[in-house]
DOFI-250781 format. One record per residue (C-alpha): residue in three letters; x, y, z; residue number from 1. Coordinates in steps of 0.1 Angstrom, whole numbers, plus 2048, in hexadecimal, padded with zeros to 3 digits. Each point is the difference from the previous one (the first is absolute). Layout:
// DOFI-250781
<node><res>ALA</res><X>X</X><Y>Y</Y><Z>Z</Z><n>NUM</n></node>
...
***
This chain:
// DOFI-250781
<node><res>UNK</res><X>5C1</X><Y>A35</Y><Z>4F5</Z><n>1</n></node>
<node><res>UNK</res><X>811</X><Y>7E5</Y><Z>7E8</Z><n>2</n></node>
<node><res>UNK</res><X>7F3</X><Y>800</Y><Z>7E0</Z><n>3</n></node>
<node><res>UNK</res><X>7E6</X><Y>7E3</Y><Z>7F7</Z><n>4</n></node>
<node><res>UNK</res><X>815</X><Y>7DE</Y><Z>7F3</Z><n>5</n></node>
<node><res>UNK</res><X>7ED</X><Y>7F4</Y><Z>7E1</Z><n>6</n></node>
<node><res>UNK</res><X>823</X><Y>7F1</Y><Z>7EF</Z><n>7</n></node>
<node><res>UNK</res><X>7F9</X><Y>7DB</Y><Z>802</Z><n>8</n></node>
<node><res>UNK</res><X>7D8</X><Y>80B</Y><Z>7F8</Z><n>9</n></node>
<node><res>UNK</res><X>7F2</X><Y>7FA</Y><Z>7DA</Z><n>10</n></node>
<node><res>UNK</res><X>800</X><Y>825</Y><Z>7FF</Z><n>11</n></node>
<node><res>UNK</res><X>825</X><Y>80D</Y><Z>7F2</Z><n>12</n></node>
<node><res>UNK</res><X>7F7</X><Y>7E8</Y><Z>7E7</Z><n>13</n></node>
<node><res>UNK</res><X>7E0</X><Y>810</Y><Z>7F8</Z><n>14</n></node>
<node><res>UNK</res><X>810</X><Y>821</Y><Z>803</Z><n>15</n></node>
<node><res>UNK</res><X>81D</X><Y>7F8</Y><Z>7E7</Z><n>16</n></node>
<node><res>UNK</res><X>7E2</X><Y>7F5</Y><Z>7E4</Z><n>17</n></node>
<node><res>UNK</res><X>7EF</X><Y>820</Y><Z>809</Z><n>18</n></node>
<node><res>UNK</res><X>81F</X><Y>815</Y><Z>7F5</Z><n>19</n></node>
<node><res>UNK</res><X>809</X><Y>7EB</Y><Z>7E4</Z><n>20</n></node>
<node><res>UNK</res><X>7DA</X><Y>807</Y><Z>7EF</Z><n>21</n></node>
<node><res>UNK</res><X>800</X><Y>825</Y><Z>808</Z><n>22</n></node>
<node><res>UNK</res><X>827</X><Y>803</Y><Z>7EE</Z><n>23</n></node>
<node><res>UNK</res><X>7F3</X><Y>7EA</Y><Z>7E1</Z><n>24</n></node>
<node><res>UNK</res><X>7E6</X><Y>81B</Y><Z>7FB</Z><n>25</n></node>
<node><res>UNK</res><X>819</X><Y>817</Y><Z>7F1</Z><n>26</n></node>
<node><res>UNK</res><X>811</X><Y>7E1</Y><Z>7EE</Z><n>27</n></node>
<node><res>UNK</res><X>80B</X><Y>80A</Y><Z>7DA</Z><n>28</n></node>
<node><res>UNK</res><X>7FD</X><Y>829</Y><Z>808</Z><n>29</n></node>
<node><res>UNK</res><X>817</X><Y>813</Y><Z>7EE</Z><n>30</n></node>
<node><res>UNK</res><X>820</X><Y>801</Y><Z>812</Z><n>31</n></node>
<node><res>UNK</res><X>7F9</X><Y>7E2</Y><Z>819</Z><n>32</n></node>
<node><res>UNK</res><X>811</X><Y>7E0</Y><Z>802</Z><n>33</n></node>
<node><res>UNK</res><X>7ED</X><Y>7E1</Y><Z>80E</Z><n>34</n></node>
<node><res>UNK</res><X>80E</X><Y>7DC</Y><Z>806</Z><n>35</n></node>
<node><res>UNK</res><X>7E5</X><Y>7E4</Y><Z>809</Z><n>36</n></node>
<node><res>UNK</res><X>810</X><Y>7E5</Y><Z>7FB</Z><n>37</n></node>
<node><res>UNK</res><X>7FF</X><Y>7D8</Y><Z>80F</Z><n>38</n></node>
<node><res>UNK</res><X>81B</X><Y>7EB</Y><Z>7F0</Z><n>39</n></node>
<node><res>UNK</res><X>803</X><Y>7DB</Y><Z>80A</Z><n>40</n></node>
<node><res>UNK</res><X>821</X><Y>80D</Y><Z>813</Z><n>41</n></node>
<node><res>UNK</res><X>7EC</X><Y>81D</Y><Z>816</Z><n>42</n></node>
<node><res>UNK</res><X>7EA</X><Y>81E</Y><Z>801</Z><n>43</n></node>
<node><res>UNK</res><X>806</X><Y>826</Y><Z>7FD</Z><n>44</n></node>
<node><res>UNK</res><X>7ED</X><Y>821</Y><Z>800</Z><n>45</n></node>
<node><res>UNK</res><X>80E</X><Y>820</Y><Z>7FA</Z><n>46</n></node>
<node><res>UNK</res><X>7F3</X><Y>824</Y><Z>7F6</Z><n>47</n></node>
<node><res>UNK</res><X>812</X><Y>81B</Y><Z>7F3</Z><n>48</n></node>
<node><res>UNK</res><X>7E8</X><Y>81F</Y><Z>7F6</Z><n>49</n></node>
<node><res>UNK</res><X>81F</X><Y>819</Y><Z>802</Z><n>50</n></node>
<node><res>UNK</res><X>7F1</X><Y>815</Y><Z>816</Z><n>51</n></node>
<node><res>UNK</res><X>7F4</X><Y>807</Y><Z>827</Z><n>52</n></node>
<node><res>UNK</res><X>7DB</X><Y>7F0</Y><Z>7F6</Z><n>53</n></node>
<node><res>UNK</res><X>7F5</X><Y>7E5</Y><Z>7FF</Z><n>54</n></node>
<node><res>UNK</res><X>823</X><Y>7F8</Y><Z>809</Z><n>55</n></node>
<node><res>UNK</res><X>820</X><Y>7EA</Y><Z>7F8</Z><n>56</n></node>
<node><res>UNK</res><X>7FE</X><Y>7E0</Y><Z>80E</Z><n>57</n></node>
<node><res>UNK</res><X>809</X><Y>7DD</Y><Z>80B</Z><n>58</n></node>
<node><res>UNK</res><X>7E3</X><Y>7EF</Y><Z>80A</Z><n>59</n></node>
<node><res>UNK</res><X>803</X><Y>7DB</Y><Z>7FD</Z><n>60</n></node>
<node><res>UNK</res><X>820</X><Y>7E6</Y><Z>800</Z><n>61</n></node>
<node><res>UNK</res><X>801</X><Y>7DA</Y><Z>802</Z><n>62</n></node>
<node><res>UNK</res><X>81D</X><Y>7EC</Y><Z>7F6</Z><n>63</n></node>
<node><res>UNK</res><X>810</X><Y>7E3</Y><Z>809</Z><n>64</n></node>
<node><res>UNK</res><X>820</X><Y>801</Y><Z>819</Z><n>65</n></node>
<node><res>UNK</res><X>813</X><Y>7F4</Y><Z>7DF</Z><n>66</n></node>
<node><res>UNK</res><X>80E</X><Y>81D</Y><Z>7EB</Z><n>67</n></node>
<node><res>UNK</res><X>7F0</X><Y>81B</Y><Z>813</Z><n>68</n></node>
<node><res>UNK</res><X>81C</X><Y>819</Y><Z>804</Z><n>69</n></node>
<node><res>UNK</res><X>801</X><Y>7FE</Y><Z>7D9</Z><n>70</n></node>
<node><res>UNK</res><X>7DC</X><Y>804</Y><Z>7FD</Z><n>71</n></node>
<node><res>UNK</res><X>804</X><Y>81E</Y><Z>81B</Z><n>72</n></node>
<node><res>UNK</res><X>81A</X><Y>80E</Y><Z>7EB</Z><n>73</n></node>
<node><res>UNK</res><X>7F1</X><Y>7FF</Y><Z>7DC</Z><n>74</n></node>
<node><res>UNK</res><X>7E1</X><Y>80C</Y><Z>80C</Z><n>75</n></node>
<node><res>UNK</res><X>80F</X><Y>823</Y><Z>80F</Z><n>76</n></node>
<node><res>UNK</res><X>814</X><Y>800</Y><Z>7DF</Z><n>77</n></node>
<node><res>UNK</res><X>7E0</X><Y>802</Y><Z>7F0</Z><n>78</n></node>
<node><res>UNK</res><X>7ED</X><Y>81A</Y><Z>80F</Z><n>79</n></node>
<node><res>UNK</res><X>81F</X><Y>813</Y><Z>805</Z><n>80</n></node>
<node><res>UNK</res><X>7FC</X><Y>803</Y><Z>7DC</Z><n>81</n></node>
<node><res>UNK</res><X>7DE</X><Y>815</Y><Z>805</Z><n>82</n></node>
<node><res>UNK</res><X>805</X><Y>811</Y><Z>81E</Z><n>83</n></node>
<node><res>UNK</res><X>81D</X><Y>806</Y><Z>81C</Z><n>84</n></node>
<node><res>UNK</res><X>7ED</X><Y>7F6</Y><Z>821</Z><n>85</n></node>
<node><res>UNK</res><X>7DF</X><Y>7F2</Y><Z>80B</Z><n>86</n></node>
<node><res>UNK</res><X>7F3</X><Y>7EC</Y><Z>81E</Z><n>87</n></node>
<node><res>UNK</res><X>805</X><Y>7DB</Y><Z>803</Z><n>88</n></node>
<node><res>UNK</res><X>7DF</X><Y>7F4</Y><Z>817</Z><n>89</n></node>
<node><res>UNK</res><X>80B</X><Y>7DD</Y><Z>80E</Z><n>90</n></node>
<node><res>UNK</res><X>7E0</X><Y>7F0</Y><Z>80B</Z><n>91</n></node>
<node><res>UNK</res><X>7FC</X><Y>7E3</Y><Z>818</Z><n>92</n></node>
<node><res>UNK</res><X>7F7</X><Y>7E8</Y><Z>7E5</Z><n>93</n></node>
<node><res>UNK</res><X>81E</X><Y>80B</Y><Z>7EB</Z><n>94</n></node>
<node><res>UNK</res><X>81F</X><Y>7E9</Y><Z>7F8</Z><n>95</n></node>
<node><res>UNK</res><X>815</X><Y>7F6</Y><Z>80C</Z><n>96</n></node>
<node><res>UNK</res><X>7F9</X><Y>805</Y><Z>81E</Z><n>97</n></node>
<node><res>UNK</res><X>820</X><Y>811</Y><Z>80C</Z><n>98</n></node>
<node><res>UNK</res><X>7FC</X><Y>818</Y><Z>7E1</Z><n>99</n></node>
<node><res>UNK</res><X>7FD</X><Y>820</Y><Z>818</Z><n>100</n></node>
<node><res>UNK</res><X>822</X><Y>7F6</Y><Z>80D</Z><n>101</n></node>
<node><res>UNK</res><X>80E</X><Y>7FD</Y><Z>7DB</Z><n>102</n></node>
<node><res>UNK</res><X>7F5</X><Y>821</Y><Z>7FB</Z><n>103</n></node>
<node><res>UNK</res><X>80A</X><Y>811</Y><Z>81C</Z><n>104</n></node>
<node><res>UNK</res><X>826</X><Y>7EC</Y><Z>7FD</Z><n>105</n></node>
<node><res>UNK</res><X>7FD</X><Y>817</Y><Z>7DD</Z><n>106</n></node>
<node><res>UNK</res><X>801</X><Y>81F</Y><Z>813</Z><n>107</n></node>
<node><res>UNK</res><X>7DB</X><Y>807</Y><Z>7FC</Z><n>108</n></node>
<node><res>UNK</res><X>7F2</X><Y>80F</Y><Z>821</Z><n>109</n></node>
<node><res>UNK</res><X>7DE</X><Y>7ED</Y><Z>80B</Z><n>110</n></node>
<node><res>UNK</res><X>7E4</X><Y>80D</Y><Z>813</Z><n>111</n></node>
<node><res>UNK</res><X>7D6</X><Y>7FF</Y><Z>804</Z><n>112</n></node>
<node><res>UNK</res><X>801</X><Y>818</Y><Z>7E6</Z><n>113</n></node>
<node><res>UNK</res><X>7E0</X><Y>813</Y><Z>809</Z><n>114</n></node>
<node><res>UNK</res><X>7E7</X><Y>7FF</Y><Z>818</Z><n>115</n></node>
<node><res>UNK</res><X>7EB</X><Y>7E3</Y><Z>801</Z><n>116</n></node>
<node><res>UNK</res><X>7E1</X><Y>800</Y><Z>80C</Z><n>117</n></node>
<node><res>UNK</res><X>7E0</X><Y>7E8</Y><Z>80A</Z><n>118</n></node>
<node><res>UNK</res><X>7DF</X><Y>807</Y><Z>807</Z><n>119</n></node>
<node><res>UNK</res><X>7E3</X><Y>7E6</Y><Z>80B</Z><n>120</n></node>
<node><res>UNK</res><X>7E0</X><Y>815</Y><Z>7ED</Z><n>121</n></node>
<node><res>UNK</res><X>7E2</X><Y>7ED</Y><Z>815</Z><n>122</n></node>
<node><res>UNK</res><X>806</X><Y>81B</Y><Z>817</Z><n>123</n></node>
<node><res>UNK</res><X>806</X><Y>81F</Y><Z>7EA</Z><n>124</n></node>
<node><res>UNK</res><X>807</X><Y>820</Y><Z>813</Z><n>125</n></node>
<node><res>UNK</res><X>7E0</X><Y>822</Y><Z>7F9</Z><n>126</n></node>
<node><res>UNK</res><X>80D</X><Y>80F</Y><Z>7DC</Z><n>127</n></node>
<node><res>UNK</res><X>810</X><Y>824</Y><Z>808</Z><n>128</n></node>
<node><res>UNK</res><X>7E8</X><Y>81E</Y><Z>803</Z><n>129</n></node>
<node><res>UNK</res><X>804</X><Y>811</Y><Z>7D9</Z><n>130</n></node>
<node><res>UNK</res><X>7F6</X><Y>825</Y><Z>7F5</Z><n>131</n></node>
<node><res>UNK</res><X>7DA</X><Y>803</Y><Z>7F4</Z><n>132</n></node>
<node><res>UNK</res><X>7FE</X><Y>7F5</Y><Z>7DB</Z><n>133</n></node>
<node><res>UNK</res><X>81B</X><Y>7E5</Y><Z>802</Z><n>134</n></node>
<node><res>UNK</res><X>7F8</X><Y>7DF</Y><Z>7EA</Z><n>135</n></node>
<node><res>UNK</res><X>814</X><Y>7E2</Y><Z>7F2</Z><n>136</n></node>
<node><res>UNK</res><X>7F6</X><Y>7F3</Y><Z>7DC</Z><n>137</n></node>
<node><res>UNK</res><X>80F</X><Y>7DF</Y><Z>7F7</Z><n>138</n></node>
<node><res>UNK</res><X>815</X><Y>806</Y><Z>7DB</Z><n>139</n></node>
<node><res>UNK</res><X>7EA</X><Y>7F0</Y><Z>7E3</Z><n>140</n></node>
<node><res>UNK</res><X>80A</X><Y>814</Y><Z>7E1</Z><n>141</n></node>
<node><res>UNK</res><X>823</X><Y>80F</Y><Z>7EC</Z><n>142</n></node>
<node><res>UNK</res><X>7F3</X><Y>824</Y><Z>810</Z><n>143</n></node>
<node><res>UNK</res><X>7FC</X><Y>7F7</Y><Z>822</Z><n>144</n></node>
<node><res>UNK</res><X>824</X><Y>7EC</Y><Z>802</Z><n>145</n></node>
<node><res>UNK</res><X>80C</X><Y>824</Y><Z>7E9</Z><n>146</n></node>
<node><res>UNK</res><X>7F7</X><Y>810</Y><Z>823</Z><n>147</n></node>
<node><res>UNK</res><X>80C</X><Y>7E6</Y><Z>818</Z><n>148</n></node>
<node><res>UNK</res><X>824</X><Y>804</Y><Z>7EE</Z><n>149</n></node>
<node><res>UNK</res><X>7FB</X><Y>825</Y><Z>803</Z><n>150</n></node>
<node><res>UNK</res><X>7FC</X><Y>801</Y><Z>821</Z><n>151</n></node>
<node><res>UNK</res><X>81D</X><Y>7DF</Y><Z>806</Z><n>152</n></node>
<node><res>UNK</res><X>815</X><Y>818</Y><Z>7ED</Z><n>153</n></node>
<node><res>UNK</res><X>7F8</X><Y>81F</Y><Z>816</Z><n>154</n></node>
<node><res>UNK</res><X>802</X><Y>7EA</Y><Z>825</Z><n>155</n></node>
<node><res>UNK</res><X>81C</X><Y>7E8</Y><Z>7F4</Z><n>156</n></node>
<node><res>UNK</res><X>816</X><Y>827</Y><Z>7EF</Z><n>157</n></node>
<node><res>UNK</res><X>80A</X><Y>7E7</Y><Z>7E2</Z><n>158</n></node>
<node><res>UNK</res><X>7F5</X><Y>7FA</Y><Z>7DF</Z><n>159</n></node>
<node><res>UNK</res><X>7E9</X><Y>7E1</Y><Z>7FD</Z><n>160</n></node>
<node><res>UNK</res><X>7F6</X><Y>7F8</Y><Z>7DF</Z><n>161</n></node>
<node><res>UNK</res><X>809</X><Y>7DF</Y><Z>7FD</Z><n>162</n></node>
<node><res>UNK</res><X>7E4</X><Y>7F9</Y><Z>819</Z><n>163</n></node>
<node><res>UNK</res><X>7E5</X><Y>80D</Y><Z>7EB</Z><n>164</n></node>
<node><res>UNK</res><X>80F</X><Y>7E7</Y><Z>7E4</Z><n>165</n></node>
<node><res>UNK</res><X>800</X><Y>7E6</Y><Z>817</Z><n>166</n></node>
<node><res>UNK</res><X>7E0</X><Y>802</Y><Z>812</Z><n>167</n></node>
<node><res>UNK</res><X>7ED</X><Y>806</Y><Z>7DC</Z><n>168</n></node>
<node><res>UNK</res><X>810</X><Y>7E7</Y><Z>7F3</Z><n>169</n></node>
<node><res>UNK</res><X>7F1</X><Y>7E9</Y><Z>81C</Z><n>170</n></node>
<node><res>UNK</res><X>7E1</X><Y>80F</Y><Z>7FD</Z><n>171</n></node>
<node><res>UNK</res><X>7E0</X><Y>802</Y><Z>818</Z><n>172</n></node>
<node><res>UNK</res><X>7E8</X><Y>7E3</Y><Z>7FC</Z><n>173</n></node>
<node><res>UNK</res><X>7F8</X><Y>7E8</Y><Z>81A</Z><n>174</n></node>
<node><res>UNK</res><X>81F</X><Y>7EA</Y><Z>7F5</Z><n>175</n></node>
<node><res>UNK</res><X>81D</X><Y>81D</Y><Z>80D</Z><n>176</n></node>
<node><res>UNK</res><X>811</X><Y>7F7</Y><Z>81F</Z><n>177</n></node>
<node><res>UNK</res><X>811</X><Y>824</Y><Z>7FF</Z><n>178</n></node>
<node><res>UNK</res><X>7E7</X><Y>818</Y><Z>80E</Z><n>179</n></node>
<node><res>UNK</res><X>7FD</X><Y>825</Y><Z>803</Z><n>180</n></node>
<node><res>UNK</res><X>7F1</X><Y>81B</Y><Z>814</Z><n>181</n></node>
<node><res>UNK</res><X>804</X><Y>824</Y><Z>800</Z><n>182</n></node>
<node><res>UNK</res><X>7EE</X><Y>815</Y><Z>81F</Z><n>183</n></node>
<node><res>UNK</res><X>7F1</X><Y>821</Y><Z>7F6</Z><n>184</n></node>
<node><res>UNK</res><X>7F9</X><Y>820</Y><Z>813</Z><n>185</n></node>
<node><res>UNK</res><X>7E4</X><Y>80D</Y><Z>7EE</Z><n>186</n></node>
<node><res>UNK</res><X>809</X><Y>7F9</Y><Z>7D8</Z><n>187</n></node>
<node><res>UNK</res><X>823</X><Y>808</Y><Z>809</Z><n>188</n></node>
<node><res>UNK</res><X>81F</X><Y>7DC</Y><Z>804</Z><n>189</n></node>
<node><res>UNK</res><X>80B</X><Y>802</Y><Z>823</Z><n>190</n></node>
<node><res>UNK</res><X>810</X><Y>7DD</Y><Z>803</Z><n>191</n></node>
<node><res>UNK</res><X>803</X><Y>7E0</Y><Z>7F0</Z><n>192</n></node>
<node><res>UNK</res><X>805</X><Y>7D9</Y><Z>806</Z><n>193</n></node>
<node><res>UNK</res><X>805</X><Y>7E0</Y><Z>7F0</Z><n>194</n></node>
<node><res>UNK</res><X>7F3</X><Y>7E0</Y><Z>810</Z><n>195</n></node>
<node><res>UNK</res><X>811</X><Y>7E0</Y><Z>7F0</Z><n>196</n></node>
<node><res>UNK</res><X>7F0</X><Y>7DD</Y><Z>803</Z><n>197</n></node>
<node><res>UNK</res><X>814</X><Y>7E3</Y><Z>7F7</Z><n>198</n></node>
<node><res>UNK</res><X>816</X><Y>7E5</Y><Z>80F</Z><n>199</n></node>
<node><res>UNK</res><X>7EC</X><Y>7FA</Y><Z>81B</Z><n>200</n></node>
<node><res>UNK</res><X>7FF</X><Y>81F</Y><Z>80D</Z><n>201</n></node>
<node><res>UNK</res><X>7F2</X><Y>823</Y><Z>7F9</Z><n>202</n></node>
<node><res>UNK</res><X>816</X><Y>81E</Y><Z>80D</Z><n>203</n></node>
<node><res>UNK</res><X>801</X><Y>826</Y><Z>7F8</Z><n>204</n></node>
<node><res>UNK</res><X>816</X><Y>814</Y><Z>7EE</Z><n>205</n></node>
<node><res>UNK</res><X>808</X><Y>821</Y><Z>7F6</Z><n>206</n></node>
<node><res>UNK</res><X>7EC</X><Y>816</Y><Z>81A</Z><n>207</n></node>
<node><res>UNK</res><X>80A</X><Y>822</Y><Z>7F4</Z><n>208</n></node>
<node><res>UNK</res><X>7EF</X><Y>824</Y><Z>809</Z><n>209</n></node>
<node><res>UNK</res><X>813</X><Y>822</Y><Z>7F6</Z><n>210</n></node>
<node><res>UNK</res><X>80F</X><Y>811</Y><Z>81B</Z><n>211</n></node>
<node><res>UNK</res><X>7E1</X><Y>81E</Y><Z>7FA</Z><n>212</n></node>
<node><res>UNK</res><X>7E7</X><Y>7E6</Y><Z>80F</Z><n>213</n></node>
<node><res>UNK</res><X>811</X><Y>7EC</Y><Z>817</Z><n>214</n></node>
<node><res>UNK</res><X>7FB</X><Y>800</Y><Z>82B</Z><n>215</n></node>
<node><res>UNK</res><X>7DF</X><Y>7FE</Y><Z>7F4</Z><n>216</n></node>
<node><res>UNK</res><X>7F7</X><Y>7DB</Y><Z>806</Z><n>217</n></node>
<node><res>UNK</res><X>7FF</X><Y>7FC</Y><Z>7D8</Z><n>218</n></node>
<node><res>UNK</res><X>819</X><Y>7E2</Y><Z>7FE</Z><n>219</n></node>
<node><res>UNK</res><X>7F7</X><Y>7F1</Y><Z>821</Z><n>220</n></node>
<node><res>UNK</res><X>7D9</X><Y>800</Y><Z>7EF</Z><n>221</n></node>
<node><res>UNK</res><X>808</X><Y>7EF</Y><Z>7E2</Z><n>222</n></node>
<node><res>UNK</res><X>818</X><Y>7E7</Y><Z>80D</Z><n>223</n></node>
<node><res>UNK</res><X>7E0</X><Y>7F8</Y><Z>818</Z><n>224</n></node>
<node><res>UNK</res><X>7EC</X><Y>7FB</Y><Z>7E6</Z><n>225</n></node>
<node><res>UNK</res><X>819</X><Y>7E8</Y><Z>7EF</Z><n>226</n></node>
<node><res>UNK</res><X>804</X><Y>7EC</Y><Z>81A</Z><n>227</n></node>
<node><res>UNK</res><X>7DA</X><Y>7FC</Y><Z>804</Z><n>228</n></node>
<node><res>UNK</res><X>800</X><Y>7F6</Y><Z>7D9</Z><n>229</n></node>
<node><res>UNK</res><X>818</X><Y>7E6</Y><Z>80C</Z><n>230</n></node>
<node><res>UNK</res><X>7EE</X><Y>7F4</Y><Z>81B</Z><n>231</n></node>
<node><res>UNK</res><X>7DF</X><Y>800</Y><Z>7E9</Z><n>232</n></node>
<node><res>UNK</res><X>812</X><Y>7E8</Y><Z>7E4</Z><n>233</n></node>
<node><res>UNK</res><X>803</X><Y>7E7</Y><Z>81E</Z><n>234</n></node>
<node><res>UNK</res><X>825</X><Y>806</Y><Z>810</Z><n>235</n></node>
<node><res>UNK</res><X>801</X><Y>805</Y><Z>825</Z><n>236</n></node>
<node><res>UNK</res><X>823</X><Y>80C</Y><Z>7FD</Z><n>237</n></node>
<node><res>UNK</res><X>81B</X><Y>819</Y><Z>7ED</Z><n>238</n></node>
<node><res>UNK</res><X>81D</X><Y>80F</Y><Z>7FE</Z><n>239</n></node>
<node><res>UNK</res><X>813</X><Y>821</Y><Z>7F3</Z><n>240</n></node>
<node><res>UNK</res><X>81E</X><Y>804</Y><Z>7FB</Z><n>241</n></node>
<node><res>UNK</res><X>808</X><Y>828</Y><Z>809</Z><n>242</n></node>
<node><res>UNK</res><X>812</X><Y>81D</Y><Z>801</Z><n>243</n></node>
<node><res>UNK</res><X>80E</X><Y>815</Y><Z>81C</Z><n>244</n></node>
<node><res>UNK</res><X>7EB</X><Y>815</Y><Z>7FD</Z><n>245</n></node>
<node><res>UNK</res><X>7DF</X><Y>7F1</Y><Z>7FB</Z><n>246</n></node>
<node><res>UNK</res><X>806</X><Y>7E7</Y><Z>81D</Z><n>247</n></node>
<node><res>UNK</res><X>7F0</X><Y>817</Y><Z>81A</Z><n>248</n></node>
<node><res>UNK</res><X>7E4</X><Y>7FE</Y><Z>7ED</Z><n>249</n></node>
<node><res>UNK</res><X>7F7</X><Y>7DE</Y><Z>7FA</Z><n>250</n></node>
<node><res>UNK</res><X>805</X><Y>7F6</Y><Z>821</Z><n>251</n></node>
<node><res>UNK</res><X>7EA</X><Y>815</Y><Z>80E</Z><n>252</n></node>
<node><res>UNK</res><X>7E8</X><Y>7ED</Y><Z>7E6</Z><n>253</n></node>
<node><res>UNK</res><X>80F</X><Y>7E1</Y><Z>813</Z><n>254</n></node>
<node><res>UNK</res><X>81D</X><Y>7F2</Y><Z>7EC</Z><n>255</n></node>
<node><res>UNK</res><X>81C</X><Y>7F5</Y><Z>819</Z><n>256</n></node>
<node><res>UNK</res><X>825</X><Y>7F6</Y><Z>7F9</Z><n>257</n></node>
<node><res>UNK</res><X>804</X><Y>7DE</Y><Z>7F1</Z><n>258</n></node>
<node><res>UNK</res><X>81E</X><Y>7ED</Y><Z>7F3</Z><n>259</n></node>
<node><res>UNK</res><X>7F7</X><Y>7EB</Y><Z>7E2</Z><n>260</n></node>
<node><res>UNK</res><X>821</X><Y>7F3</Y><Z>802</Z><n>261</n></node>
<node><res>UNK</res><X>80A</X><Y>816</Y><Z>7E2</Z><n>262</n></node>
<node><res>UNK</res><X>826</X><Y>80E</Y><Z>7FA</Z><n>263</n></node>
<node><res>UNK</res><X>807</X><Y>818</Y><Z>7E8</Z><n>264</n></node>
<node><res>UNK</res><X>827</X><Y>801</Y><Z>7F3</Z><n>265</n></node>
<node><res>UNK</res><X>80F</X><Y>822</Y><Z>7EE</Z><n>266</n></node>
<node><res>UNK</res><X>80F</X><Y>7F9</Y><Z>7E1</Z><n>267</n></node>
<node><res>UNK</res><X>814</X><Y>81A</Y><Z>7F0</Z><n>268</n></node>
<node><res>UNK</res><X>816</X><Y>7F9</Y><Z>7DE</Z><n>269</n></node>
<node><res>UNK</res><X>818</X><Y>818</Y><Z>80F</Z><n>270</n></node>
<node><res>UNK</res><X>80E</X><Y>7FE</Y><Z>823</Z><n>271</n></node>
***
């Protein structure tokens, strides 16, 4: 089955914002580069965090047809002097409008990127059958988001401080867009999430469980229970963007393949 066409839709614009707010969380972390810029001449935004999460990205580009081999240029000179490669995300609402093209005449390989999916949440499928004692708390405090890194760090095998600075930082009051859950099996962290409202659209990310507690229906259950948080806040839609890995499982909670009409091009310094 072809994957759903949303690429003329509202929604890779939405999509775009979406990413953009959950990178400018970790904005002015030590070690990360942001630019979030709008000149009269165009519009850029890159992250560079220097390492696998939250990522090193290009996520927005609009310029005018004048100069824009220049601008292309300068702007890879620049974060080339941060990092040697990152991801270049053309978006349909990105400029020019033969950019991809540009890129790809560069020698930078283009693709989806990821798996995109969509799923329509007024008909949200049962939530997985869990172990006795199973609960998900919403994060409201330092210590809970302490655990939900722990057990980020133990699904995700990396080091993930910078999230507890970030998500602190953006605290827990009814005014964060960035929220957090962690599912418990008893008093123990099994698995963690982060629902992110903004740009129009609400999305999850970061579903992680540690390989001790997975096949268990622990992620499946608190993705579910995101996605009924999303359709409580009044969308009747999302979207994740997923891993190999996790795809099984979030199509079996209804997601199917969609194509935002979102590239992503490989830059490396070095080739």
């Amino acid at each position: 089955m072809a994957p759903l066409d949303f690429s003329g839709s509202e929604k890779p614009g939405q999509i775009q914002e979406n990413l953009i707010a959950y990178m400018r969380l970790f904005a002015g972390l030590p070690g990360m580069v942001m630019e979030d810029a709008a000149p009269s001449d165009g519009e850029v935004f890159w992250f560079v965090s220097n390492r696998p999460a939250p990522g090193n990205c290009i996520l927005r580009a609009r310029w005018k047809v004048e100069g824009v081999e220049e601008r292309i240029e300068a702007l890879l000179e620049e974060i080339g002097r941060h990092i040697d490669e990152l991801d270049w995300m053309v978006y349909p609402g990105d400029q020019p409008a033969d950019l991809g093209k540009r890129l790809a005449g560069r020698g930078m390989q283009g693709g989806p990127g990821g798996n995109w999916l969509w799923a329509d949440l007024t008909n949200l499928a049962p939530a997985p059958v869990t172990p006795a004692g199973f609960h998900i708390e919403r994060v409201r405090d330092d210590r809970m988001m302490a655990e939900w890194v722990r057990v980020s760090e133990a699904g995700f095998e990396e080091e993930l401080a910078c999230f507890y600075d970030a998500y602190a930082r953006h605290g827990y009051g009814p005014k964060a867009f960035s929220l957090h859950y962690t599912g418990y099996l008893g008093d123990i962290p099994v698995t963690s999430g982060t629902l992110l409202d903004a740009g129009g659209t609400a999305a999850i990310y970061d579903v992680s469980t540690p390989r001790e507690y997975r096949r268990q229906g622990l992620g499946g259950a608190i993705t579910r229970q995101l996605m009924a948080e999303i359709l409580r806040r009044g969308y009747r839609e999302t979207w994740i963007w997923s891993s190999d890995m996790a795809k099984s499982v979030y199509q079996k909670l209804g997601y199917v393949e969609a194509d935002f009409g979102v590239r992503a091009y490989r830059w490396r310094k070095y080739r």
